[in-house]
C-alpha positions in Angstrom: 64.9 12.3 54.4 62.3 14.2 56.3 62.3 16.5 52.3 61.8 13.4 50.1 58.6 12.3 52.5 57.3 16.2 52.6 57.8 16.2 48.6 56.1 12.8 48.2 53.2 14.4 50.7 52.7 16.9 48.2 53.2 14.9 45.6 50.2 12.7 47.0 48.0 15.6 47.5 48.4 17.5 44.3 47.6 14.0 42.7 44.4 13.9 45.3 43.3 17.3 43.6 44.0 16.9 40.3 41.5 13.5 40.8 39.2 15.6 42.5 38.8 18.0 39.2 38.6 15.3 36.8 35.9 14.0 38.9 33.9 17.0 38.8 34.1 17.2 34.9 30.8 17.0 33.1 30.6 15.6 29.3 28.4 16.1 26.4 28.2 14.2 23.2 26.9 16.0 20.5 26.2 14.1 17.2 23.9 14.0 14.1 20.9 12.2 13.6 21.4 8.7 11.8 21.3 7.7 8.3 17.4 8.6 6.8 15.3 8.0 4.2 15.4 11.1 1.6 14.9 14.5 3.2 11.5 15.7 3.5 9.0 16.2 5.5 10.0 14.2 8.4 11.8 10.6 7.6 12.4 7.4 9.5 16.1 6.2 9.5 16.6 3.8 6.8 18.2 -0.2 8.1 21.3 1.4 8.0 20.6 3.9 10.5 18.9 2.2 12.6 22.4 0.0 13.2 24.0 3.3 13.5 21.4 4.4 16.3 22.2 1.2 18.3 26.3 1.4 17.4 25.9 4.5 19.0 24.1 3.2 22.1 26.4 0.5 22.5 29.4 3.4 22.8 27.9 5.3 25.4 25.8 2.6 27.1 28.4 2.6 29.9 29.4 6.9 29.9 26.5 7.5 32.4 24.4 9.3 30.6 21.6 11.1 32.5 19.7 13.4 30.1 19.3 13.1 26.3 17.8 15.6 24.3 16.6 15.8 20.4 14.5 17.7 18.1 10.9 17.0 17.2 12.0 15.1 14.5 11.6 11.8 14.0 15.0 10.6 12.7 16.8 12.4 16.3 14.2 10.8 18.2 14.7 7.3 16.1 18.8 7.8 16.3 18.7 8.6 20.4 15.9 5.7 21.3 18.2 3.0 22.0 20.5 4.5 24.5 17.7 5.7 25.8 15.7 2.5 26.4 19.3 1.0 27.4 19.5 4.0 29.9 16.1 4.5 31.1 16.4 7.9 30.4 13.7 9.8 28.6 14.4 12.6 26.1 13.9 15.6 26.5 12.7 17.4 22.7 13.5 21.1 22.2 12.0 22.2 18.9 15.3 23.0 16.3 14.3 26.2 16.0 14.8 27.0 19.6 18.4 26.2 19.5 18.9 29.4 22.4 16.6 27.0 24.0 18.4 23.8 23.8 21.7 25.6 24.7 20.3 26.8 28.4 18.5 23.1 28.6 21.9 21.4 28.5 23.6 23.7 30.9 21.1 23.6 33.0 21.1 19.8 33.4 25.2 19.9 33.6 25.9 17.6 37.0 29.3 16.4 37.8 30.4 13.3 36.8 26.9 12.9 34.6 27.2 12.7 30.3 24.3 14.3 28.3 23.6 13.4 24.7 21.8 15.9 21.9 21.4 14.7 19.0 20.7 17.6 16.0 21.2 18.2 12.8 24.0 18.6 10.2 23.5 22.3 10.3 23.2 22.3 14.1 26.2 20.0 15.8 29.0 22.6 15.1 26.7 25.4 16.1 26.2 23.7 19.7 29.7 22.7 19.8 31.0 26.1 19.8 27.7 27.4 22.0 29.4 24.8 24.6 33.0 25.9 24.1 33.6 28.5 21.7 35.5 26.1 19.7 34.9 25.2 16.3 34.8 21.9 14.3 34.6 21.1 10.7 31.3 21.2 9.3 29.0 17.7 8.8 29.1 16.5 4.7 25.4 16.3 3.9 26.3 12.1 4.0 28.2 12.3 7.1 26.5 10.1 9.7 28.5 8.9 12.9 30.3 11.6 13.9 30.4 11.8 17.6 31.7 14.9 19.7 32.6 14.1 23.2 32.6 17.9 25.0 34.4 17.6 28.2 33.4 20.6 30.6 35.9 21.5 33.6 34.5 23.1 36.5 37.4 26.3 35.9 35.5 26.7 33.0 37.9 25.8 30.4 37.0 22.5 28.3 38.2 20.0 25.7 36.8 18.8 22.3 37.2 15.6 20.8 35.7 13.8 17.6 34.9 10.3 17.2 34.0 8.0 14.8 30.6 5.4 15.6 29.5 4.6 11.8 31.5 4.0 8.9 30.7 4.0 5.4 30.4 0.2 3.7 34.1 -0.9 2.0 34.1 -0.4 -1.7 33.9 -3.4 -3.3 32.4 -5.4 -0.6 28.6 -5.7 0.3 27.6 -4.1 3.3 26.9 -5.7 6.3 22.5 -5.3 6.9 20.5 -6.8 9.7 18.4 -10.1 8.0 16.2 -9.7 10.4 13.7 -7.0 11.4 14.6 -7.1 14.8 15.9 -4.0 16.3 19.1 -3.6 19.3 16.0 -2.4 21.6 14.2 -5.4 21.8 
């Protein structure tokens, strides 16, 4: 008897530690900017991006995200803006040519318990994926929008990768869906 409560004691407190590591886990989601017009110099997102900006705020609206960071462009800033309006956070823009830069920024702001978000480039997302964790994941199509990495960090220093899906492409067939308004998920 007095063996089955000792086992169940430690039972209870490896349970008790295991909670306390997952607590002290930090994640970062990494994705691409939304859906733009053409390429060059700088472009807006298009309708369509703009519902994948706010798809994408409505996913992590609730994952306690503290810090967000983007390029100078427009279309990163444009994709991060609502969860940043719906978090209150503001973003933090690192030039993309100063991805050593961006790498030490999002370390450095690495709390417990806290999510960051980056949104990059096509070029860019596996690049800080595997700056993060020296794992790799496929490489973004040059249409690929919606691709969310959630990076979880454990404090031993190992971590876990996992891709998710936010924006889909329209049905064949079938008219996509489009805002009739101009409204936008900030207001």
């Amino acid at each position: 008897m007095r063996a089955i409560r000792i086992l169940k004691l430690l039972g209870l407190v490896a349970l008790c530690g295991s909670f306390h590591i997952a607590q002290a886990q930090s994640t970062i989601f990494v994705t691409r900017h939304a859906d733009r017009y053409g390429t060059e110099p700088n472009p807006t997102l298009t309708p369509k991006g703009q519902e994948q900006a706010c798809s994408l705020a409505q996913i992590l609206s609730d994952a306690n995200v503290k810090h967000i960071f983007t390029t100078e462009l427009i279309r990163t800033q444009e994709t991060a803006a609502p969860l940043a309006h719906k978090t209150k956070v503001v973003p933090v823009v690192v030039p993309q040519d100063n991805f050593d830069e961006l790498i030490v920024k999002v370390r450095d702001s690495l709390k417990p318990n806290e999510s960051i978000l980056v949104v990059g480039h096509r070029a860019s997302v596996p690049k800080i994926v595997h700056a993060l964790t020296g794992k790799d994941v496929a490489p973004l199509g040059s249409d690929e929008y919606g691709r969310l990495i959630a990076i979880t960090l454990m404090p031993d220093g190992s971590s876990s990768v996992v891709t998710l899906k936010y924006a889909f492409p329209p049905r064949l067939g079938k008219a996509s869906a489009s805002r009739t308004d101009k409204r936008s998920c900030i207001e």
